[in-house]
N, C-alpha and C positions, 0 to 999 in steps of 0.2 A: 535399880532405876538408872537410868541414863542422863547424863546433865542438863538437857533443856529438862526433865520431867522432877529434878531433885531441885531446880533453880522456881519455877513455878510452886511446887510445892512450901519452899520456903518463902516468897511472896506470900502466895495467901495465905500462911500462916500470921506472918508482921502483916494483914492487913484483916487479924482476927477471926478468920473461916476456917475451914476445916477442907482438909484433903483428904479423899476417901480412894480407896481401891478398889475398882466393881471388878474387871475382869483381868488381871496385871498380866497374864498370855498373850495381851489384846492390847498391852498398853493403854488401855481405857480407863478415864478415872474421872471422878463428880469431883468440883468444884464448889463448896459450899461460901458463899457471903453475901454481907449485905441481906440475906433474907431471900437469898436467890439460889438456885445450884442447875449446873447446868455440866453436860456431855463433854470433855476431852481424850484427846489422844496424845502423844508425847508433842505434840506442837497443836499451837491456835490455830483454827478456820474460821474468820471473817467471811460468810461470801455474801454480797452486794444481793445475786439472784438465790435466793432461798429455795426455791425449785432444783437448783443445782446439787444441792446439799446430798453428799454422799458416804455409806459408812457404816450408818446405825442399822440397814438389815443387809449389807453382806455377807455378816454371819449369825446361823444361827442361836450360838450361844449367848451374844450381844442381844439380840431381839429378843430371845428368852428372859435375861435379865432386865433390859427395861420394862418389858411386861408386867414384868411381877412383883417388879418396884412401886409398879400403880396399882398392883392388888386385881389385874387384869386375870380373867378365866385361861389361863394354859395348861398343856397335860405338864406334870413334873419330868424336869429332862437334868439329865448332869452332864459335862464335858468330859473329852480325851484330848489332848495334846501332845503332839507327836515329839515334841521339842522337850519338853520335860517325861514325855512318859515312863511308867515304869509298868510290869504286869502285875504286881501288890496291890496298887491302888483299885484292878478293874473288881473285884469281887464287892470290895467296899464302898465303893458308888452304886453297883450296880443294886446293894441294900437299901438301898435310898427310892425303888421301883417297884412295882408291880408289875406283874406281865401279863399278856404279851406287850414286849416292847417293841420299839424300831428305833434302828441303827441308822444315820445319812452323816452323809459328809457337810459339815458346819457351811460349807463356802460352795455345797450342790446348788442345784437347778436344772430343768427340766428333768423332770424325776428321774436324775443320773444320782450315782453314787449313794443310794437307800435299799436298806436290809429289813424290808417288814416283819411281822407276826411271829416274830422269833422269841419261843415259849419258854426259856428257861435259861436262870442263869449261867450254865454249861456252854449253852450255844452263843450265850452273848460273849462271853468269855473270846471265845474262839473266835469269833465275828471280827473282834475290839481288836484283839492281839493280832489279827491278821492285816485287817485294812488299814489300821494306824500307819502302817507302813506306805500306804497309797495314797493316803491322805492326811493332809496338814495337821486336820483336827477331823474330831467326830463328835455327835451327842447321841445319847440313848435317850429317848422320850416314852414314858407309858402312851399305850393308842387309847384313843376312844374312840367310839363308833358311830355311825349316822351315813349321813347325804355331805359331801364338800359342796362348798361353796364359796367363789369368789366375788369378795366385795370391795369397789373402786370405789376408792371418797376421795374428792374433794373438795377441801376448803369446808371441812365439817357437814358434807353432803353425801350422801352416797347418790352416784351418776348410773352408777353398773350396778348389778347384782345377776351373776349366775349360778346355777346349778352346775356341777362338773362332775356327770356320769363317765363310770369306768368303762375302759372296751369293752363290748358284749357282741354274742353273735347272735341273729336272728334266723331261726327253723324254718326249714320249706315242706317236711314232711319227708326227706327223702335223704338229705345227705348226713354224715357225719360230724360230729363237732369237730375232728380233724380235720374234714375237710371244706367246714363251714369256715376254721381259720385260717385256712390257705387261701382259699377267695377274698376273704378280708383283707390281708395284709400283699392283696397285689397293690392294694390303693392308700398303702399306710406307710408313712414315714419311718416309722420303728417298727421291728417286727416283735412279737412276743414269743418272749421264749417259751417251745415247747420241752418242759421239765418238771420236775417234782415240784415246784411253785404252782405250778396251771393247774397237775393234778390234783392237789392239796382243794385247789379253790370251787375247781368242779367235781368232788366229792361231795367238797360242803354242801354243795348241792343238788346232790343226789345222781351226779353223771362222769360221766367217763370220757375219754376220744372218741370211745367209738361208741357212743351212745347216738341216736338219731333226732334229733328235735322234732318234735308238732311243727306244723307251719306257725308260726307266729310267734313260739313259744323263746324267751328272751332267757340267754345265761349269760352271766358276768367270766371272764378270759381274765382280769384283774380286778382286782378290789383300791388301787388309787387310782385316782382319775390320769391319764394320759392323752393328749388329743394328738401326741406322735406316734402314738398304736392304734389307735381310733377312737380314741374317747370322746364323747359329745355332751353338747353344750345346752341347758335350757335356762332361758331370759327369765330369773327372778326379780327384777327389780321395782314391778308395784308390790309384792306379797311380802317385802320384809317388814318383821316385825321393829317397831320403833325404840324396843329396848336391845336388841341386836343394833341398829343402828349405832345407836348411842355408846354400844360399847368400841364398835368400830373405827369410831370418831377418836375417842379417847386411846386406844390402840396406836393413829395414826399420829397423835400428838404426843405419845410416850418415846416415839421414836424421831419427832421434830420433823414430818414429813406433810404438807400440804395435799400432797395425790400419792395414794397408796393403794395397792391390791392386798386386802386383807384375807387369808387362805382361815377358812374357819370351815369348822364340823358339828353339827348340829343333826337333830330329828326331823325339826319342820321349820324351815326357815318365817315362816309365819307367824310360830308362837315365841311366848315370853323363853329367855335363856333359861331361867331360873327355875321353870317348870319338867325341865328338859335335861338332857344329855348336851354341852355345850363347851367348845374349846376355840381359842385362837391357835392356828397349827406354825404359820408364818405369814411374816411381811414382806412384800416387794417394793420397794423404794424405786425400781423402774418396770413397772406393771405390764404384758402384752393387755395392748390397745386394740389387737384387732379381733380379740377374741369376743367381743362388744357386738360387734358387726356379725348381721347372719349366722346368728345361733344354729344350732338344730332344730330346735323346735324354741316357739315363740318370737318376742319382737328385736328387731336389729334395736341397738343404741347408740347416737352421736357424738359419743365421748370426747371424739376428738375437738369438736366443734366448744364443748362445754371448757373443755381444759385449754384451749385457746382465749376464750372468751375471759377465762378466768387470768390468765398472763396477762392478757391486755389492761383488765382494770387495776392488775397487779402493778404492773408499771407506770398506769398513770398516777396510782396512789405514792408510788415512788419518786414520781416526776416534781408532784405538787408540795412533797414534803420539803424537795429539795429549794424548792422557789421560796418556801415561807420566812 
């Protein structure tokens, strides 16, 4: 530990509480007193605008851990760090999982830097020992499976709720799934690689490159949602269920965030968790807003107008305290 983090810690000791270590790779550590405990890092953050408040989902393995501090549904995931790593440890975490797992990088986004459906602890192995080198940290998470879904809460609401379908190409009767992804991706930001990942996926479902589609007939190119390959978007936000919400909300507040894009995977966003297949995957602490607006299919949502609305009374409640 480092002397502002050895100097705090002996403070709240001589003032009775208890100094805990959550993730010490992270310099992240709870604060217990008074009846209270709450989030640091080797120095204090007072900030005035609590909206500002930035940190707790930077990285993965921090969001994982306050997750599950609250007894929150997440898949079980373990760390690597590059700074202490060693190759001993990866067999012995990786016992700690089920497979198939997926491999990302703690401190990824836009689905950069993730190694999916990687069946056995052989491949994880070799995954670990490789990109550790590429990246700071990494976690191994077991998958679960269903529909994504992102959910925007504010202020213990959810405003957004969508569906986030994988890229898929759609059959005219005539062309090739090769060359159904080559049309696609004149109009996509990311291209998808064609490679033994794509093959794997349209196997699973009974096709090949050169297989021909039906006209209509819809095959998934990736199984995580990407809207920089083409993935699309449908507007769930009447059909959530109210015990999904509630867990959303609590999600949002284990990580001290007001507006949050809550990344879950579920069967039917409609029904109870608990009846279901249901995970928290990740938190966004600064959410795309426009992905709200002009869905694919179903209603646009004025997110932004809401999370305005919501600063304004935010500060007047701040204004008035200062007056009192």
């Amino acid at each position: 530990m480092i002397k502002n983090t050895l100097l705090i810690r002996k403070v709240v000791e001589e003032m009775g509480g208890t100094f805990e270590e959550v993730i010490p790779e992270r310099r992240c550590y709870y604060i217990h007193v008074g009846g209270k405990a709450f989030l640091i890092t080797r120095k204090f953050r007072i900030a005035k605008n609590f909206i500002s408040i930035a940190g707790a989902t930077a990285y993965k393995d921090l969001t994982y851990t306050l997750l599950r501090r609250q007894s929150l549904p997440t898949p079980t995931t373990v760390f690597f760090f590059r700074k202490n790593f060693t190759p001993g440890e990866v067999e012995k975490k990786l016992n700690n999982l089920k497979f198939p797992i997926i491999i990302k990088d703690s401190a990824g986004s836009n689905s950069q830097g993730i190694f999916p459906y990687i069946k056995n602890a052989e491949e994880a192995k070799a995954v670990i020992i490789k990109e550790i080198l590429n990246f700071r940290s990494l976690i191994a998470q077991e998958m679960i499976f269903g529909k994504e879904y992102r959910i925007l809460i504010l202020d213990k609401k959810v405003i957004g709720a969508l569906e986030m379908i994988p890229p898929r190409i759609i059959g005219d009767g005539k062309s090739t799934i090769a060359t159904l992804i080559q049309k696609k991706q004149k109009h996509t930001r990311r291209k998808t690689p064609i490679d033994r990942a794509l093959e794997i996926i349209l196997r699973e479902q009974g096709f090949s490159l050169d297989s021909v589609l039906d006209a209509e007939e819809a095959v998934s190119i990736k199984k995580s949602s990407s809207l920089a390959e083409g993935g699309e978007t449908r507007d769930a936000t009447d059909s959530i269920n109210k015990e999904i919400i509630s867990i959303c909300v609590k999600a949002a507040d284990a990580v001290g965030y007001y507006l949050a894009g809550i990344d879950i995977i579920c069967e039917n966003i409609s029904e109870d968790p608990a009846a279901q297949t249901f995970g928290i995957l990740e938190i966004n602490g600064k959410p795309d807003i426009y992905i709200h607006y002009n869905p694919t299919h179903g209603k646009s949502r004025n997110v932004i107008k809401d999370i305005i609305n919501f600063i304004l009374k935010l500060n007047t409640t701040v204004s008035d305290d200062k007056q009192i």
